[in-house]
C-alpha positions, 0 to 999 in steps of 0.5 A: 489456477485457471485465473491466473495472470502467469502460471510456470506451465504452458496451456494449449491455445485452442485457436492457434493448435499449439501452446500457448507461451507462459511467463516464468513467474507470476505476477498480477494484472491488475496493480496493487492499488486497484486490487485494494480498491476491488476488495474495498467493494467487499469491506464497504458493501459486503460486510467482509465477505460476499460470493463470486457472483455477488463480487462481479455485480459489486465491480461493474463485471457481466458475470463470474466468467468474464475474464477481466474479474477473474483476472482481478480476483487472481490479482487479489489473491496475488497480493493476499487481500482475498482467500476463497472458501468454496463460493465465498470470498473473505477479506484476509487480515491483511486487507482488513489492516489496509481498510481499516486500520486507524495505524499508519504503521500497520497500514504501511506493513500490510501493504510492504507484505502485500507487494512483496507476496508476488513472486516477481516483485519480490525478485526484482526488489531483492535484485535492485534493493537500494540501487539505482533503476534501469530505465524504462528500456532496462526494465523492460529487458530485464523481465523478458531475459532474466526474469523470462516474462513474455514478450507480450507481458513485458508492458503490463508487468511493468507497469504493474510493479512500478504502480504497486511499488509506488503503492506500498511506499518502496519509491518513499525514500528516493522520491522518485521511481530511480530506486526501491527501498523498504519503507522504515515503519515506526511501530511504535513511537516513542512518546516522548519524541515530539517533547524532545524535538519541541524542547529546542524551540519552546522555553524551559521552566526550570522550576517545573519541568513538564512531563509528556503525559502529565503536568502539562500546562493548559495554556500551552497545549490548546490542541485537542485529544482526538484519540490519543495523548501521545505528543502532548495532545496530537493524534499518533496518526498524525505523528506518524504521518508527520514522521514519514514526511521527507526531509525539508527541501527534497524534491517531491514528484507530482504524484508523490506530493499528491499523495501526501497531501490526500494522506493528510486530508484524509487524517485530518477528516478522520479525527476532527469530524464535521459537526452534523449540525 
């Protein structure tokens, strides 16, 4: 495609006579989080699905061949947020899932798919799965001589896949960017979990032991049913936010605890909402 942020072949430079160098994978020019934040246009103001000319008005662009929306459109279809059907552009399931999902779990598995959907993400992550990361300088070798980027690519493409890796929950593990690894994603909790962990704190009654769904004495579990009954009355959503909390007394980066505290918020807003009155 012509939108393309790196195609295999070579394309003849019109202003210097001659081809014109392409990198040897693909990837994307916009990172993962403002792909999301350009289709988030789409679910909020289009209902799902909008023309390309309707999309470049939505994101601020002059018109559908400017070359920085058709750039970000690329990035979008990279991550498989968007499919285009004639002039009409389509949230795809997994964008909807990264949108509007009420799981976390499913939110996180969308974006993982989503990262791992670009051709030179994926090589990168297969090559360093665990281990430690160059530093910047490494990197930045490793895309140009193993990975055949262009010279003049090396400094986005960088900062795309680290910004996407960030993203999609790959530096989750090391609380840093010294290394990716694949997020664990509990689909699905068991609910009687949060009862085994909270046994060793709370006192026992021997005569009438509680059960996780039922039985539970009124006094103890004040907390409101905000949608769901899993773990004595509190909201899956925050048990598997709570389940994705690092170790206590890991370091946490800025942007890393940042994050976590919006992703809380955010819950938080979303099952107790403000009295309209």
């Amino acid at each position: 495609m012509s939108d393309m942020a790196a195609e295999n072949s070579s394309a003849s430079d019109p202003k210097a006579g001659k081809p014109r160098p392409k990198s040897g994978v693909s990837f994307p020019y916009y990172s993962l989080s403002k792909s999301i934040e350009a289709v988030r246009q789409i679910h909020e103001k289009a209902g799902g699905r909008c023309s390309r000319s309707q999309l470049a008005s939505l994101l601020g662009y002059s018109g559908v061949v400017n070359g920085g929306f058709l750039t970000r459109i690329s990035a979008a279809k990279m991550f498989g947020l968007i499919e285009e059907y004639s002039d009409t552009i389509v949230l795809t399931e997994r964008a909807k899932s990264i949108l509007s999902s009420t799981k976390l779990a499913e939110i996180d598995h969308a974006k993982v798919d989503a990262f791992l959907s670009v051709d030179l993400y994926q090589r990168v992550f297969e090559q360093y799965d665990g281990q430690n990361l160059p530093g910047e300088a490494g990197l930045k070798s490793v895309l140009e001589n193993h990975f055949k980027v262009v010279p003049k690519q090396v400094d986005p493409a960088l900062r795309n896949l680290l910004d996407s890796a960030d993203t999609a929950g790959f530096f989750r593990v090391a609380g840093n960017r010294s290394r990716m690894v694949k997020p664990i994603i509990h689909h699905n909790p068991p609910d009687d979990v949060l009862s085994s962990e909270t046994s060793a704190v709370q006192p026992q009654d021997v005569h009438a032991p509680e059960e996780p769904h039922r039985g539970r004495n009124p006094s103890r579990h004040k907390t409101p049913n905000a949608g769901g009954d899993d773990g004595a009355g509190i909201d899956p959503a925050l048990i598997g936010l709570l389940r994705n909390l690092p170790p206590p007394g890991e370091k946490l980066g800025p942007k890393r605890r940042q994050a976590l505290i919006e992703a809380f918020k955010s819950t938080i807003n979303f099952i107790y909402p403000e009295d309209e009155d």
